[in-house]
Backbone atoms as SQL, in Angstrom:
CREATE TABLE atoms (id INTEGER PRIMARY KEY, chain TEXT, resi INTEGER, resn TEXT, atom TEXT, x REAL, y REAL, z REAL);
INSERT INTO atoms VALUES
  (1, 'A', 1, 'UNK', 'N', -18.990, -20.992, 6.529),
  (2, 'A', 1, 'UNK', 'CA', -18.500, -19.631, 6.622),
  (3, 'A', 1, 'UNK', 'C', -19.598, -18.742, 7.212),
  (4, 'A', 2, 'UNK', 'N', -19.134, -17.669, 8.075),
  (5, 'A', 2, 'UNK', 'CA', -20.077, -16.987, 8.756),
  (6, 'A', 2, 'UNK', 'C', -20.264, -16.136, 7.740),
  (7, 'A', 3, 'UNK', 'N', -21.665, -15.433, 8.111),
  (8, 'A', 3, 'UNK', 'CA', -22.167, -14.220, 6.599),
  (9, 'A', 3, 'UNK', 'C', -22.052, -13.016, 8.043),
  (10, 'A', 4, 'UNK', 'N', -21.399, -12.275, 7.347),
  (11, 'A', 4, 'UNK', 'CA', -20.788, -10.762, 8.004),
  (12, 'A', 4, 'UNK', 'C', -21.178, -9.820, 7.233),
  (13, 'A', 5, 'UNK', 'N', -22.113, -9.127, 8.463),
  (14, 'A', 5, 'UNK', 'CA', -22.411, -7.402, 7.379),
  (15, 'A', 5, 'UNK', 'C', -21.986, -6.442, 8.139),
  (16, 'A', 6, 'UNK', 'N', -21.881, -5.017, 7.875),
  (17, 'A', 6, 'UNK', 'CA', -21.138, -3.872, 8.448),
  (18, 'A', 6, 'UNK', 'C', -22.243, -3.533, 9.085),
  (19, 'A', 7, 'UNK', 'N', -21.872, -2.416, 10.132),
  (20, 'A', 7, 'UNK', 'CA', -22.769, -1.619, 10.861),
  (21, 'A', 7, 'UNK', 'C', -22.192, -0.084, 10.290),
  (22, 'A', 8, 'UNK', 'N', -23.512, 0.454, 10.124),
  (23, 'A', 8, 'UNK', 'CA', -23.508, 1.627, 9.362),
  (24, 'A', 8, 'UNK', 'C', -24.243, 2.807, 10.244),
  (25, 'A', 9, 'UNK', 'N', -24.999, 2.240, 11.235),
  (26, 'A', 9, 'UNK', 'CA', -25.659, 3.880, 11.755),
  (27, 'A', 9, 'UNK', 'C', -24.947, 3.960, 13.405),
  (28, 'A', 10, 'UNK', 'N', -25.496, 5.239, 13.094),
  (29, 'A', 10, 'UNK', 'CA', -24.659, 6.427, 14.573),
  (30, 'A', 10, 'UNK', 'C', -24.738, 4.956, 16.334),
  (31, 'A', 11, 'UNK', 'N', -26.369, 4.943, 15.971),
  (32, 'A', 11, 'UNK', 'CA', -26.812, 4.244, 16.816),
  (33, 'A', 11, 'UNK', 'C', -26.189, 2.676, 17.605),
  (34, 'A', 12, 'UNK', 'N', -26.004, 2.220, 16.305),
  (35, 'A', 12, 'UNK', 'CA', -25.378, 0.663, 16.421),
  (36, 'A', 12, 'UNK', 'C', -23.666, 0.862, 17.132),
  (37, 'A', 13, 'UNK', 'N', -23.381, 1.878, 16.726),
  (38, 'A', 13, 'UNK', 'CA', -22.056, 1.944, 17.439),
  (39, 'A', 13, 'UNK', 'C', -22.474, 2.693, 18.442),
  (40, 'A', 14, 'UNK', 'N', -23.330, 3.889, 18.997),
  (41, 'A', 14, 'UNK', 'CA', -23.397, 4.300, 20.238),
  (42, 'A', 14, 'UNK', 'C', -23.278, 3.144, 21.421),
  (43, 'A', 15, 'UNK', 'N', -24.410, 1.999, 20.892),
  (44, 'A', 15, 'UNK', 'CA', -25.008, 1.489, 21.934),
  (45, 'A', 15, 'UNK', 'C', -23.861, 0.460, 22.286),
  (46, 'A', 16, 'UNK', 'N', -23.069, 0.094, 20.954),
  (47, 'A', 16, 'UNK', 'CA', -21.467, -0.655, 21.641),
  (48, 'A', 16, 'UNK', 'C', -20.369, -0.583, 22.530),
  (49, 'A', 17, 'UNK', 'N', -20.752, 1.171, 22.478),
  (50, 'A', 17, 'UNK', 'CA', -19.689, 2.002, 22.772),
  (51, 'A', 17, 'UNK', 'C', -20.053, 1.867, 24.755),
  (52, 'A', 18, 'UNK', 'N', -21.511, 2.267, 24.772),
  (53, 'A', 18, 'UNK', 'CA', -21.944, 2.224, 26.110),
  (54, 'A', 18, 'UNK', 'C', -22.567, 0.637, 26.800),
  (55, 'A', 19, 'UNK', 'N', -23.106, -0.289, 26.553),
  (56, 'A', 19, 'UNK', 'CA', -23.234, -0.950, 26.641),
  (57, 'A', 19, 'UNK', 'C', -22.316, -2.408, 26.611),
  (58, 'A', 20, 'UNK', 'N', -21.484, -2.291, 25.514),
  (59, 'A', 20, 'UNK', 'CA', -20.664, -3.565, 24.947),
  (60, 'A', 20, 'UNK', 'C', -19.754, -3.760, 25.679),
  (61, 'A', 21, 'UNK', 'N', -18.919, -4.561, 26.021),
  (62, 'A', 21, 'UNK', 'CA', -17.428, -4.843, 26.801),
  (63, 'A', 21, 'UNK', 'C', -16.625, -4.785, 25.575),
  (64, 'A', 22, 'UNK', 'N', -15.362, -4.860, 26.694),
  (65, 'A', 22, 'UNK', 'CA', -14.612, -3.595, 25.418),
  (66, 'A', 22, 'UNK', 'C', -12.924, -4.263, 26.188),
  (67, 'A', 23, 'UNK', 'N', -12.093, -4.772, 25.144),
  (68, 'A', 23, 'UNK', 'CA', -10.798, -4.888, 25.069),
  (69, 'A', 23, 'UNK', 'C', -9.843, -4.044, 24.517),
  (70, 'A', 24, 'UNK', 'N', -8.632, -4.179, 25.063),
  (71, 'A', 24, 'UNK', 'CA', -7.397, -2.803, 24.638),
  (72, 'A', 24, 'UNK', 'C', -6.084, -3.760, 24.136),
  (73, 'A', 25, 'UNK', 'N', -5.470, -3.205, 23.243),
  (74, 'A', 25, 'UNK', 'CA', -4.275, -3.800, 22.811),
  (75, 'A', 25, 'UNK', 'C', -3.427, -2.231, 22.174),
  (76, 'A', 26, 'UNK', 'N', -2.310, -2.405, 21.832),
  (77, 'A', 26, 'UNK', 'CA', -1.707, -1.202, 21.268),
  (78, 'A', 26, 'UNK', 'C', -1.797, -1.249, 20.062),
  (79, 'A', 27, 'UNK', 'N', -2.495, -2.292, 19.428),
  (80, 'A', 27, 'UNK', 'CA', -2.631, -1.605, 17.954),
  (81, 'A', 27, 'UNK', 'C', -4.316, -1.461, 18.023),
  (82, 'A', 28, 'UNK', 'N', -4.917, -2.122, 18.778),
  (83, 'A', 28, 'UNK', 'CA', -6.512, -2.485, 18.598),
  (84, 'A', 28, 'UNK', 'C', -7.403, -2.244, 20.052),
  (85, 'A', 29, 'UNK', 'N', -8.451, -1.979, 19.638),
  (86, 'A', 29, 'UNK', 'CA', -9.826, -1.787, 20.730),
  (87, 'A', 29, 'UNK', 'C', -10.723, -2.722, 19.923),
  (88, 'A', 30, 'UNK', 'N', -11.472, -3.363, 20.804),
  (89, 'A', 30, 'UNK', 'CA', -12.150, -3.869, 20.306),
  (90, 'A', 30, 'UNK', 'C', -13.776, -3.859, 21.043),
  (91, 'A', 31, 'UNK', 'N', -14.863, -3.743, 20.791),
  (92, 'A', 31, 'UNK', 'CA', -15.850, -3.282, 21.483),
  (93, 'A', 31, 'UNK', 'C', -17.469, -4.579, 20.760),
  (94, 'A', 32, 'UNK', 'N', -17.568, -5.468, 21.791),
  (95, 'A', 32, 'UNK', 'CA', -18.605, -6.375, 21.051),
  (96, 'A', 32, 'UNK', 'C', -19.813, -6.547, 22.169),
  (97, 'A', 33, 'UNK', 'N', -21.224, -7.040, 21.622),
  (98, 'A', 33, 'UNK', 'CA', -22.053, -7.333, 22.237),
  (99, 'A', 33, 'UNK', 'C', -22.419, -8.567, 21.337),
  (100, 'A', 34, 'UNK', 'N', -23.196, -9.214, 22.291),
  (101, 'A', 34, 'UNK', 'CA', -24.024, -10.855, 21.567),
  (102, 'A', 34, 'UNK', 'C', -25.418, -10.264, 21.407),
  (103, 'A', 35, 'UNK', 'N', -25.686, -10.535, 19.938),
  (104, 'A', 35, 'UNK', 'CA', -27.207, -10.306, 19.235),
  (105, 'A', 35, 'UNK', 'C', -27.848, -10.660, 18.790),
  (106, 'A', 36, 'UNK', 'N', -28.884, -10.718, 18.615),
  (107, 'A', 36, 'UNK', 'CA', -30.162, -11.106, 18.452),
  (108, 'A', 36, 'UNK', 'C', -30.258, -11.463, 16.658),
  (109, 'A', 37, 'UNK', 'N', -29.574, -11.798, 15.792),
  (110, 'A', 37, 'UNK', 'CA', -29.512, -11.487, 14.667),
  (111, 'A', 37, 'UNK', 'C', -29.286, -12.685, 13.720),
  (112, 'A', 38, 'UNK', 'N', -28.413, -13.420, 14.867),
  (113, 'A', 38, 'UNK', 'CA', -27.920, -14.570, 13.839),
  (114, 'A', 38, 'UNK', 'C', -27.047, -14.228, 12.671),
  (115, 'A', 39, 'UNK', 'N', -26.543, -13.366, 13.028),
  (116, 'A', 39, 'UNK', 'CA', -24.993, -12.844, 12.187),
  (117, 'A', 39, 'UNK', 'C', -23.822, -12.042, 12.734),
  (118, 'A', 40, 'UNK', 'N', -22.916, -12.076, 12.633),
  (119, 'A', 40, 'UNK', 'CA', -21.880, -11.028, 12.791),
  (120, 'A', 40, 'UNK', 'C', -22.230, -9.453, 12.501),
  (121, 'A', 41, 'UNK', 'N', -21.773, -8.152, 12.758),
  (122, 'A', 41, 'UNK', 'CA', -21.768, -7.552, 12.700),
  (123, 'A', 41, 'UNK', 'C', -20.770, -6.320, 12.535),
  (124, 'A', 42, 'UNK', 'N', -20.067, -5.978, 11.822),
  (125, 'A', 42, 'UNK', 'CA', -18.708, -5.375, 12.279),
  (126, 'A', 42, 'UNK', 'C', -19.134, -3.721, 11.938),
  (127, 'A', 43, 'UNK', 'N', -18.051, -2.922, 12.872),
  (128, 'A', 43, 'UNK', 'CA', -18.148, -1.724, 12.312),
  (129, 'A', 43, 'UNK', 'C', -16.605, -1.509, 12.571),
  (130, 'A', 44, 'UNK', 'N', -16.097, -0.627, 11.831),
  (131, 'A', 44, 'UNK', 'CA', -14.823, 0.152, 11.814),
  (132, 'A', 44, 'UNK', 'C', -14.197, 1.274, 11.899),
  (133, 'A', 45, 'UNK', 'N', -13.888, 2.046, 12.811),
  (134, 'A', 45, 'UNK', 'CA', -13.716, 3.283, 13.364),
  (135, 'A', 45, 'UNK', 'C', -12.192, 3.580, 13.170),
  (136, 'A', 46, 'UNK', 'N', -11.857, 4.698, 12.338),
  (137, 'A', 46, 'UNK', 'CA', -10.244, 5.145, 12.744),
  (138, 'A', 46, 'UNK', 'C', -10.388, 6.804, 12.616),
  (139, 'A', 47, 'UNK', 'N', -9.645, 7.169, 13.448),
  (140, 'A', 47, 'UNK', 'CA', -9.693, 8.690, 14.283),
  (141, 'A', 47, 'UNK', 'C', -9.107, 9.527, 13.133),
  (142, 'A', 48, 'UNK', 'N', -9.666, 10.741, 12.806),
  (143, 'A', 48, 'UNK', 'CA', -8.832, 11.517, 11.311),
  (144, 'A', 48, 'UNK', 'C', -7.171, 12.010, 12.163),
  (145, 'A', 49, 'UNK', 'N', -7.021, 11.983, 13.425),
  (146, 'A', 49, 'UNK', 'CA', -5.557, 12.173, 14.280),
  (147, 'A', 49, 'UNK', 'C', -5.112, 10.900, 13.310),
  (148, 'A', 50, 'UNK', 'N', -5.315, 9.911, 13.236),
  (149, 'A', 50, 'UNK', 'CA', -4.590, 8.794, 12.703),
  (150, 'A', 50, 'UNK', 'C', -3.580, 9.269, 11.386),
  (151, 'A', 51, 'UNK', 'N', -4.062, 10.330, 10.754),
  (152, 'A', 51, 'UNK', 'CA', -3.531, 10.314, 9.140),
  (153, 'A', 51, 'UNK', 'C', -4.266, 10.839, 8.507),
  (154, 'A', 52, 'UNK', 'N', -3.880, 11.391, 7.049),
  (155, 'A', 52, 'UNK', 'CA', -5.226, 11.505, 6.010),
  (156, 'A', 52, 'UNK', 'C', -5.512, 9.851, 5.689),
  (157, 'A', 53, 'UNK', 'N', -6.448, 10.415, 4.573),
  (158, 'A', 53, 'UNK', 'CA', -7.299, 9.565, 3.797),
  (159, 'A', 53, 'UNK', 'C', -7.037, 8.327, 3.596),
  (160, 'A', 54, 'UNK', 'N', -6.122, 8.605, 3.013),
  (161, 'A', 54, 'UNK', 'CA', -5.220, 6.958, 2.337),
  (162, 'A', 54, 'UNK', 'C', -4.283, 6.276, 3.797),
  (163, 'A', 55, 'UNK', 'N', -3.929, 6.768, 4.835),
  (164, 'A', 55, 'UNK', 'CA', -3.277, 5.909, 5.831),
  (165, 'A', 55, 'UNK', 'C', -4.835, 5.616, 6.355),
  (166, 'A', 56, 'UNK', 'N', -5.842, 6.169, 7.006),
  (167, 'A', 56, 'UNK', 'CA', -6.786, 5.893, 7.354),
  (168, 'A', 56, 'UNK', 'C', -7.430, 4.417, 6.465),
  (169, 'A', 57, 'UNK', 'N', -7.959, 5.001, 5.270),
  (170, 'A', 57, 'UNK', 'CA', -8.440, 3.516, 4.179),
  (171, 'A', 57, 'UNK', 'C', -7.594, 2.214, 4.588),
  (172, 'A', 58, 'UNK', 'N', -6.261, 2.736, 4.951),
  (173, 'A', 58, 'UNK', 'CA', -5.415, 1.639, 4.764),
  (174, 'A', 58, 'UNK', 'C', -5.572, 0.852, 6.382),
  (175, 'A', 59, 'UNK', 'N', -5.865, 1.586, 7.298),
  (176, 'A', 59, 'UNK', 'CA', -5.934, 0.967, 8.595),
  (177, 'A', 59, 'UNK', 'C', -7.451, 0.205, 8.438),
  (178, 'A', 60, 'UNK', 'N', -8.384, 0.471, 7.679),
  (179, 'A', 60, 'UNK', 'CA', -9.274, -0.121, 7.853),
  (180, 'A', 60, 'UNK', 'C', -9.573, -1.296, 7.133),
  (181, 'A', 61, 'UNK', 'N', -8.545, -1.000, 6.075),
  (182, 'A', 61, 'UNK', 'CA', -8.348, -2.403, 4.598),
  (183, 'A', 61, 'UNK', 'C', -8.088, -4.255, 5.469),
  (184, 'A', 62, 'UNK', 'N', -6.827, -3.122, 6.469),
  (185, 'A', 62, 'UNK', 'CA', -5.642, -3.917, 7.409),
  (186, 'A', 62, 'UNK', 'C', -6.714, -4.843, 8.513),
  (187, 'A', 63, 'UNK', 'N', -7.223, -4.112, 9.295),
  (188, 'A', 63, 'UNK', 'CA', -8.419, -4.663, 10.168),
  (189, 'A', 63, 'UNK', 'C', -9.396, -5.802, 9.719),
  (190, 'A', 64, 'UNK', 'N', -10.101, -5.006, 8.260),
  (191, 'A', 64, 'UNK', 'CA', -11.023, -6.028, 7.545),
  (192, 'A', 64, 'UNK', 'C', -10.379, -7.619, 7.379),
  (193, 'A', 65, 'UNK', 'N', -9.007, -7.426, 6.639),
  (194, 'A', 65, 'UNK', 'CA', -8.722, -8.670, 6.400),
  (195, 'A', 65, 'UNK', 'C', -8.489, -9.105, 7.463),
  (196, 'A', 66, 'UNK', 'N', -7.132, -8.783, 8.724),
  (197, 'A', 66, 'UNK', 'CA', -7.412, -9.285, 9.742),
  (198, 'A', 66, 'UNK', 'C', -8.994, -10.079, 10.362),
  (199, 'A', 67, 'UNK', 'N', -10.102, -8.886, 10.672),
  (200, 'A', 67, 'UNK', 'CA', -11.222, -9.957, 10.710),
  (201, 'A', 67, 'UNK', 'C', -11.492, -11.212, 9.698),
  (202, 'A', 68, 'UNK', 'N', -11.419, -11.265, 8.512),
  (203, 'A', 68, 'UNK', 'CA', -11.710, -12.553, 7.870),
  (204, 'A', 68, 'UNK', 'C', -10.876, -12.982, 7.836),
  (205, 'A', 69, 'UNK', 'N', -9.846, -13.583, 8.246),
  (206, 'A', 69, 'UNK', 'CA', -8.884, -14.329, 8.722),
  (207, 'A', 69, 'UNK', 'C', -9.520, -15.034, 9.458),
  (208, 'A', 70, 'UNK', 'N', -10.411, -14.123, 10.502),
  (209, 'A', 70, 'UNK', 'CA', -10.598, -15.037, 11.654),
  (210, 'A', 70, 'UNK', 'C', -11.955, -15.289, 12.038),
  (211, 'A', 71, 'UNK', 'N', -12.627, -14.882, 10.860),
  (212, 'A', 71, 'UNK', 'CA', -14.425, -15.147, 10.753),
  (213, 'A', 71, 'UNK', 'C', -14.976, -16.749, 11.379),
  (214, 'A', 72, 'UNK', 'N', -14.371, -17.728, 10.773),
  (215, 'A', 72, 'UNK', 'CA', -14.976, -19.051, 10.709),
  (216, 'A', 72, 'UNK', 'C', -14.453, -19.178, 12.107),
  (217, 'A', 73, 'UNK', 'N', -13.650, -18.718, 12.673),
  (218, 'A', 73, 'UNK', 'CA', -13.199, -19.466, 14.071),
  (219, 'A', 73, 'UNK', 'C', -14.619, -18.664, 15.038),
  (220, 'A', 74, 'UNK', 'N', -15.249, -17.633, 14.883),
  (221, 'A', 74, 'UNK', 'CA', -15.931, -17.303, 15.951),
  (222, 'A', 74, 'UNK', 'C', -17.012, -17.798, 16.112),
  (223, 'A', 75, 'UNK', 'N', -17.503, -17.546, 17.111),
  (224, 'A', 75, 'UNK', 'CA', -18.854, -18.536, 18.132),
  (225, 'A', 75, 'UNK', 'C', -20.128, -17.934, 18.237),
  (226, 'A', 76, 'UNK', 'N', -20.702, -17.712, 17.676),
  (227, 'A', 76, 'UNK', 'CA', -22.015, -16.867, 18.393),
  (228, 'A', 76, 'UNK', 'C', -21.934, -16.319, 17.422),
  (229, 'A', 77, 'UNK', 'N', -22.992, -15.314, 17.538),
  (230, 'A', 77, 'UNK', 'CA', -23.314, -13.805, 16.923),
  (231, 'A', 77, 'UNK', 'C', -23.297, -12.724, 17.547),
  (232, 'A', 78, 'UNK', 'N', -22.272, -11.983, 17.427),
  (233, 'A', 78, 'UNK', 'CA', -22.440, -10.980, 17.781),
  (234, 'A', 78, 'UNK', 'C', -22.046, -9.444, 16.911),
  (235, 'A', 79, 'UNK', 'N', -22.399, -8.147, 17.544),
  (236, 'A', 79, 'UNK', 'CA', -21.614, -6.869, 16.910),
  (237, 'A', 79, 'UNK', 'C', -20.485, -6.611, 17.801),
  (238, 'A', 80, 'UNK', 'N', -19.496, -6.278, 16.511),
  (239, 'A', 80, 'UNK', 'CA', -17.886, -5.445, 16.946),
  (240, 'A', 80, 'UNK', 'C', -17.955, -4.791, 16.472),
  (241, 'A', 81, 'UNK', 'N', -16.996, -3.530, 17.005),
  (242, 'A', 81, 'UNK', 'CA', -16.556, -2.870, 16.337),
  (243, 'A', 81, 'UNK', 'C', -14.904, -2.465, 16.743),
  (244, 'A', 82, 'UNK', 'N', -14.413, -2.181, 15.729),
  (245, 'A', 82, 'UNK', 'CA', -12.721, -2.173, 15.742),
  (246, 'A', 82, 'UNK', 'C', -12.274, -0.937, 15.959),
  (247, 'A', 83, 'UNK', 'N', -11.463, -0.480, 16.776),
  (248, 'A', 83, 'UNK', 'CA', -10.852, 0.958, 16.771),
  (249, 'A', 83, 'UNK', 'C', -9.580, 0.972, 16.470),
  (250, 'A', 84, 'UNK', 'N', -9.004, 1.498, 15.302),
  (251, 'A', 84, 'UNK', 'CA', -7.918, 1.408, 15.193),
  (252, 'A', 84, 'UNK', 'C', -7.025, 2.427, 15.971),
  (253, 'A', 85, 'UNK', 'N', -5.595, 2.080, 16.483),
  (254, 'A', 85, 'UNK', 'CA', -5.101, 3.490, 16.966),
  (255, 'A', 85, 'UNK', 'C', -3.622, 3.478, 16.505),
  (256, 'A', 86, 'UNK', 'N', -3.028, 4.329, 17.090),
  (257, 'A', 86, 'UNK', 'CA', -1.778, 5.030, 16.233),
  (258, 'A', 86, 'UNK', 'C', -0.689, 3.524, 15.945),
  (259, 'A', 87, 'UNK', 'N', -0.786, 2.995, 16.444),
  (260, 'A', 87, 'UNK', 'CA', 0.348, 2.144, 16.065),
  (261, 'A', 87, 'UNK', 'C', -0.329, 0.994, 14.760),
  (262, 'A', 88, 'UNK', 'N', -1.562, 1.312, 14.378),
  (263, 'A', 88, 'UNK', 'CA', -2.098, 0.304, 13.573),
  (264, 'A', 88, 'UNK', 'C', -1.569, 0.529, 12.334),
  (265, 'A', 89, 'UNK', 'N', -1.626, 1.665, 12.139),
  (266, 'A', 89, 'UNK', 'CA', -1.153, 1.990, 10.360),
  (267, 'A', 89, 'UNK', 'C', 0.397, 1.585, 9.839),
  (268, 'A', 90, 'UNK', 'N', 1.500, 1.059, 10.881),
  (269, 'A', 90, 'UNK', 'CA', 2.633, 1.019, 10.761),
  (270, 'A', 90, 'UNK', 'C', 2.628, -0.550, 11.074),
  (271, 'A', 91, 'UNK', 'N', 1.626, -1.388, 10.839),
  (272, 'A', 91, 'UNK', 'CA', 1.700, -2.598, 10.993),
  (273, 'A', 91, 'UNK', 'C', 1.435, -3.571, 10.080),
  (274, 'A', 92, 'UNK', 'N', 1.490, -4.413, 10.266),
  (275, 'A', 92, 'UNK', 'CA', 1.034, -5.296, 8.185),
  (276, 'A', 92, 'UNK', 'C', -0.233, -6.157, 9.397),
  (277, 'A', 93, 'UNK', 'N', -0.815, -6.808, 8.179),
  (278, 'A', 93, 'UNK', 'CA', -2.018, -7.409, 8.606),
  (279, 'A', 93, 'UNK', 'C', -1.745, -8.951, 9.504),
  (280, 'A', 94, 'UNK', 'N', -1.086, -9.630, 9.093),
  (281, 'A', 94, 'UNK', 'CA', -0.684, -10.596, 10.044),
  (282, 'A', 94, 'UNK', 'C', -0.523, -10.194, 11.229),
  (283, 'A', 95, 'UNK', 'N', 0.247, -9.092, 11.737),
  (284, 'A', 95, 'UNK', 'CA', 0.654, -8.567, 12.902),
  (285, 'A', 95, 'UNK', 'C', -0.630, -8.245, 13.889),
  (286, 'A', 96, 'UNK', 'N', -1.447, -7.481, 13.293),
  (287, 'A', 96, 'UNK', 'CA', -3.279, -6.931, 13.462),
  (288, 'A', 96, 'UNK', 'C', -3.945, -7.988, 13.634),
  (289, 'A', 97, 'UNK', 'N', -3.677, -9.204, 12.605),
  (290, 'A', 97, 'UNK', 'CA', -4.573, -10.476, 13.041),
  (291, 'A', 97, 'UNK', 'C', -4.305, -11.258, 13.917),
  (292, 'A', 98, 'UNK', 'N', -2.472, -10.879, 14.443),
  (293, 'A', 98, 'UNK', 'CA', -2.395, -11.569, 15.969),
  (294, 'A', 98, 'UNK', 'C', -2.870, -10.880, 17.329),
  (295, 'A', 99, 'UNK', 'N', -2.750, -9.994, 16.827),
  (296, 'A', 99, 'UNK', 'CA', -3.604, -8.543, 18.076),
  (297, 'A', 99, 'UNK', 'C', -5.102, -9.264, 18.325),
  (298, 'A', 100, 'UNK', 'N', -5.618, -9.140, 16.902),
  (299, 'A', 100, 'UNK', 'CA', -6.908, -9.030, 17.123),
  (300, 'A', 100, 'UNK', 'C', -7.319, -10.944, 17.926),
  (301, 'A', 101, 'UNK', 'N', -6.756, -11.602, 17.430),
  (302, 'A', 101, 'UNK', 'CA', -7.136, -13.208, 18.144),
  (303, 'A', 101, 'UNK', 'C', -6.942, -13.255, 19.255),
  (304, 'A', 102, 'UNK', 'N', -5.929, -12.194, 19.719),
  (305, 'A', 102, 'UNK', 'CA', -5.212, -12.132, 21.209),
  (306, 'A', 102, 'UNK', 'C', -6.400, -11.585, 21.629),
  (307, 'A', 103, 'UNK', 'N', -6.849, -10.370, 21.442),
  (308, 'A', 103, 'UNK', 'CA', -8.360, -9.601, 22.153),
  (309, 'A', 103, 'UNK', 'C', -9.618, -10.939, 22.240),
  (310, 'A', 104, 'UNK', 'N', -9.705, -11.247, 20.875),
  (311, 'A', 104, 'UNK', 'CA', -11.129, -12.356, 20.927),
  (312, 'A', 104, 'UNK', 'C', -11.016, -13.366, 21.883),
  (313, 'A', 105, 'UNK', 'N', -10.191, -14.220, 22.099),
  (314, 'A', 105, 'UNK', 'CA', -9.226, -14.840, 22.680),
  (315, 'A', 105, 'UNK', 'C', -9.476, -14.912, 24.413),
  (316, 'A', 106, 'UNK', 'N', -9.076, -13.396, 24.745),
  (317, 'A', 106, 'UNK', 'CA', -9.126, -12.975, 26.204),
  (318, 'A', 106, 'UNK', 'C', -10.667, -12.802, 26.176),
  (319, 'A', 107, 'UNK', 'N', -11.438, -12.149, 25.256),
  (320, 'A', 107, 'UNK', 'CA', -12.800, -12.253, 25.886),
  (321, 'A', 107, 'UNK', 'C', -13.799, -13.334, 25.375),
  (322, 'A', 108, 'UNK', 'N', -12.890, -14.577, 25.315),
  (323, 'A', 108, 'UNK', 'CA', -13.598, -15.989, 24.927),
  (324, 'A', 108, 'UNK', 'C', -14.632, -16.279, 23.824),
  (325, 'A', 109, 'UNK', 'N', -14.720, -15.859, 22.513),
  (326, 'A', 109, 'UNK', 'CA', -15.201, -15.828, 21.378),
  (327, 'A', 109, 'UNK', 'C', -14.694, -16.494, 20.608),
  (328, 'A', 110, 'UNK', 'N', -13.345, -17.002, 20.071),
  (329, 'A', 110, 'UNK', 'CA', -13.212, -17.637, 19.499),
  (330, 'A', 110, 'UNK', 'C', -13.380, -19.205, 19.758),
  (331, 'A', 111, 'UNK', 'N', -13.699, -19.826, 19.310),
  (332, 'A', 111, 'UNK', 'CA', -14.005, -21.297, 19.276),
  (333, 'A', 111, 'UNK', 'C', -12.858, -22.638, 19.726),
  (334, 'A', 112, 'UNK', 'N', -12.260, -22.075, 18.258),
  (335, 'A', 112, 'UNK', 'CA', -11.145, -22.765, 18.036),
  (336, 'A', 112, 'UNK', 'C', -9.723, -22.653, 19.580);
């Protein structure tokens, strides 16, 4: 099992944002670079346009599990980060975890 920690400062997502390659889906963005770390990295972004509090928590609950669903299948190390957008909160997590394999997928990360 891969060991996955969050990304927490301004910085780590700036430099994803400008630097990282970056996939689009209608429920998901997805934004990764390969690092130096020897771990995964995730961060999770949803826009306050999305909803209050609790649809927001809930788009990011939805994402998380989606990612560990699909932790052990990935290759490398790298940082993501997830953008959720309007159609995410009206989706169940299976649905998000086919989005999201479809993105990893097209930009050749997953293994399996």
């Amino acid at each position: 099992m891969n060991t996955t920690v969050t990304l927490k400062k301004n910085a780590d997502f700036r430099r994803l944002y400008h630097r990282g390659k970056s996939y689009a889906d209608p429920a998901l963005v997805v934004y990764f670079c390969k690092n130096r770390a020897g771990i995964c990295r995730i961060g999770i972004t949803v826009s306050t346009k999305l909803g209050n509090a609790v649809e927001r928590n809930r788009c990011k609950r939805i994402i998380r599990a989606a990612y560990r669903a699909l932790e052990d299948e990935l290759s490398g190390s790298y940082d993501f980060v997830f953008v959720a957008r309007s159609r995410t909160k009206h989706l169940k997590s299976t649905q998000v975890q086919a989005a999201m394999r479809g993105l990893l997928k097209k930009a050749g990360l997953l293994c399996a």
